[in-house]
C-alpha positions in Angstrom: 0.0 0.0 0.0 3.2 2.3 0.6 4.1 1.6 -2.9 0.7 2.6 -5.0 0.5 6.1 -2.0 4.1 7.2 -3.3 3.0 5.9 -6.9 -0.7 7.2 -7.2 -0.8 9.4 -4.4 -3.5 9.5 -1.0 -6.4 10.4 -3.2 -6.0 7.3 -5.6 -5.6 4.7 -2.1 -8.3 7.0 -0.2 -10.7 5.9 -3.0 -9.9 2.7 -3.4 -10.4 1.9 0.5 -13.7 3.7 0.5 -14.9 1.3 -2.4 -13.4 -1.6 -0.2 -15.2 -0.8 2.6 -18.9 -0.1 1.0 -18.4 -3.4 -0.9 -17.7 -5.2 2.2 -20.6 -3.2 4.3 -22.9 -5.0 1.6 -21.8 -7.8 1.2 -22.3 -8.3 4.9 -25.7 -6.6 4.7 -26.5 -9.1 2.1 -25.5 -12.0 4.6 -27.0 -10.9 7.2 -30.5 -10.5 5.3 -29.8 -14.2 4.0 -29.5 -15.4 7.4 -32.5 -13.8 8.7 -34.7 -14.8 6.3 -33.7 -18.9 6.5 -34.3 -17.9 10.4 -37.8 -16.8 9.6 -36.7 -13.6 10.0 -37.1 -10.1 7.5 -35.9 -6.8 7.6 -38.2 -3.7 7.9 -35.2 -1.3 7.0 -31.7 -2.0 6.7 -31.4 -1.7 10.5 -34.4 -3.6 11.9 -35.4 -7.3 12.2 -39.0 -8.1 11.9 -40.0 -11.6 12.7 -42.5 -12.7 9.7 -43.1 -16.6 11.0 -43.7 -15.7 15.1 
């Protein structure tokens, strides 16, 4: 990562890390939504958990 911040400069890595980071957010949103549904589970919103069997 030293290598591409001397090459590219802190913009270019600051970039890249942000797209890391909201790719990984959603992928573990996606999990996380898979789960809850094979639990019985659904979301309401991204941050609440319903329960659509009880």
């Amino acid at each position: 990562m030293a290598w591409r911040v001397m090459v590219k400069g802190t913009e270019f890595v600051e970039e890249g890390l942000a797209a890391y980071e909201a790719k990984f957010i959603e992928g573990k949103k996606r999990s996380l939504r898979r789960l809850a549904r094979e639990l019985g589970h659904g979301f309401a919103s991204d941050f609440a958990v319903v329960c659509l069997g009880c």
